[in-house]
N, C-alpha and C positions, 0 to 999 in steps of 0.2 A: 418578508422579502418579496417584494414585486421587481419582474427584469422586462424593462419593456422593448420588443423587438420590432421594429419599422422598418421598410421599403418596398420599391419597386417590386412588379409580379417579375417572377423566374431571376430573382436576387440569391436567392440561398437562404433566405430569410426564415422559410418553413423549416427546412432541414436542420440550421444552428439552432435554431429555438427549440425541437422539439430533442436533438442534445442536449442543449446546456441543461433542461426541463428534467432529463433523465439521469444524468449525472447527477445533481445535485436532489432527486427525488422531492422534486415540484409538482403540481398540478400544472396541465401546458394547454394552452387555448388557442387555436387558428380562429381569429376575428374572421378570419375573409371566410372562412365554412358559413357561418352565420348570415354574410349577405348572399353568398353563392346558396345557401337553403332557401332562404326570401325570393332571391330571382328566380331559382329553378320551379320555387312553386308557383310562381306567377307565371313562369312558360308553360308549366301543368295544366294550367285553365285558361292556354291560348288567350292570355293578356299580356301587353306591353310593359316588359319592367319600370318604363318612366311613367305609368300610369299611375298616382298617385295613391288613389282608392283602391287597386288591385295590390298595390307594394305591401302597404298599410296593414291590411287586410292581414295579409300574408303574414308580416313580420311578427302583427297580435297575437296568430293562431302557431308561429311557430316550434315546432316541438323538436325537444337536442337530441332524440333518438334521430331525425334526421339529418343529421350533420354525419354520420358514416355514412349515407348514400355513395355509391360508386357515382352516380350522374352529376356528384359536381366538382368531377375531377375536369371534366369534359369542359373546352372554351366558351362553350355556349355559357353554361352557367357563371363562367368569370365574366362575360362582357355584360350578363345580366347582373351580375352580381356588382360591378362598378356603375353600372345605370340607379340601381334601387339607391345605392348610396352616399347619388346626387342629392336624396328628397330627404330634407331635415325632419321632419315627422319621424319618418322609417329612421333613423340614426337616433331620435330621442327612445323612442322605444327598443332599442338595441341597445344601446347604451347602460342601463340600468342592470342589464343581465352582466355586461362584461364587467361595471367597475363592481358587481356583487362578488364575482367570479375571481377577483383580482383581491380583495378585502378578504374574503370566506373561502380559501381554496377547497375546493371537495375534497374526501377521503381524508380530512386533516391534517393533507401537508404544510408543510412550514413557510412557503413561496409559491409565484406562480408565474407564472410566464406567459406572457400573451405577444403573438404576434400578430401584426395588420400591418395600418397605413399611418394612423391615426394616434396611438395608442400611447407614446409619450408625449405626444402635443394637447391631448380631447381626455383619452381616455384615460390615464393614470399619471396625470403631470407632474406626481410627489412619485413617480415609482425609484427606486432606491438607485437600478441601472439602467439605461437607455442606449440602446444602440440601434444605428441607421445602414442596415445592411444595403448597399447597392453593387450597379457592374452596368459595365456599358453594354448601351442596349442592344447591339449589336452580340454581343457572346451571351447575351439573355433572350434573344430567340433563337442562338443557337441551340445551347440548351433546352427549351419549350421545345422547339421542333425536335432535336432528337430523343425528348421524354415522349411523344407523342408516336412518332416513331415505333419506340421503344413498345408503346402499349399498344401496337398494331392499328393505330388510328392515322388515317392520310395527314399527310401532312406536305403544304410548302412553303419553302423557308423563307422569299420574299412576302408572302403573305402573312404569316407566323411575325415578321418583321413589322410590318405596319399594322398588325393588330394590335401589337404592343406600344408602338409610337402615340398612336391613337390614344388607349389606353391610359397611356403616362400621364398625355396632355390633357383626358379628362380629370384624371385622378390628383393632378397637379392644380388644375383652377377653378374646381370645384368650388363653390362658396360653403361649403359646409363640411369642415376640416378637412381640408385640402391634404395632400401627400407634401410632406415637408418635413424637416429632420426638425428635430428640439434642439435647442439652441447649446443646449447641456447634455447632447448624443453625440458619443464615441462612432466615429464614421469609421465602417470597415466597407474596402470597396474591394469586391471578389471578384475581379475581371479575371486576374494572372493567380487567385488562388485554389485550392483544392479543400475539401470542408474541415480537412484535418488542420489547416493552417488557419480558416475563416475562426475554425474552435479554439485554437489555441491562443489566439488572440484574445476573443471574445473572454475564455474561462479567466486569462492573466490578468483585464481588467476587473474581474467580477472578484477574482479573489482578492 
């Protein structure tokens, strides 16, 4: 059983995924840890995430002990982390871990759930359920901003705003699977809802 979960950053996306993942005692995978590790190591060694050779490098060498890092909770490593996977190289080599991850769940659970951008259009186009979590971008950096907030890091809310517009519209016309729903994804849009309703949706479908 693979449930493939898509959208926008500060969607809800992480949070219903790594639910539905727990309920149903899945293996659960945040895609975006894996370029948010890439980017953050390539800001490690004071290089440019669109640096080709420096991304590359990175993604070769990268190790899944660092995907619990606290530092890529942090924006830096998300706006690095949507830069690295601009560069088709760095997503062919990423790639192969996730659809392994999605075929072979560890700990021999029975399914797995992965969430990104990508992941019912690139990454698991036969996955069994597909859903395109979004929310207008407007209540998704309110959100950002007050999780930010929340973890004692400055934050401002217009600013929090056009990072994320930004963001969208990289993440949107990227030539190398762009952020788009699968044409055969259940659109849940969490503007007006709360994760207890985003769930109860999502589980109705799944059952």
């Amino acid at each position: 059983m693979i449930i493939a979960v898509d959208g926008p950053a500060a969607s809800g996306k992480g949070t219903l995924a790594r639910r539905i993942a727990a309920h149903f005692e899945y293996a659960y995978l945040d895609t975006g840890k894996i370029y948010r590790a890439v980017g953050q190591s390539v800001l490690n060694l004071g290089e440019d995430p669109e640096n080709l050779e420096a991304a590359l490098r990175a993604a070769r060498e990268l190790d899944p002990s660092e995907l619990g890092n606290p530092d890529l909770e942090r924006d830096s490593a998300a706006i690095a982390a949507s830069k690295v996977a601009t560069l088709k190289p760095v997503r062919a080599v990423l790639l192969d871990f996730q659809k392994s991850f999605a075929v072979s769940p560890p700990g021999g659970a029975k399914g797995a759930v992965l969430d990104g951008r990508d992941i019912g259009t690139v990454v698991c186009p036969d996955a069994n359920v597909k859903l395109f979590v979004t929310a207008d971008v407007e209540e998704r950096a309110r959100r950002r901003h007050k999780e930010l907030l929340d973890k004692g890091e400055p934050s401002i809310y217009p600013r929090v705003l056009e990072a994320l517009k930004d963001r969208d519209a990289r993440d949107s016309s990227r030539s190398a699977a762009p952020l788009k729903a699968a044409a055969d994804a259940i659109l849940i849009d969490t503007t007006l809802m709360d994760p207890d309703e985003a769930f109860a949706k999502a589980l109705g479908y799944i059952q």
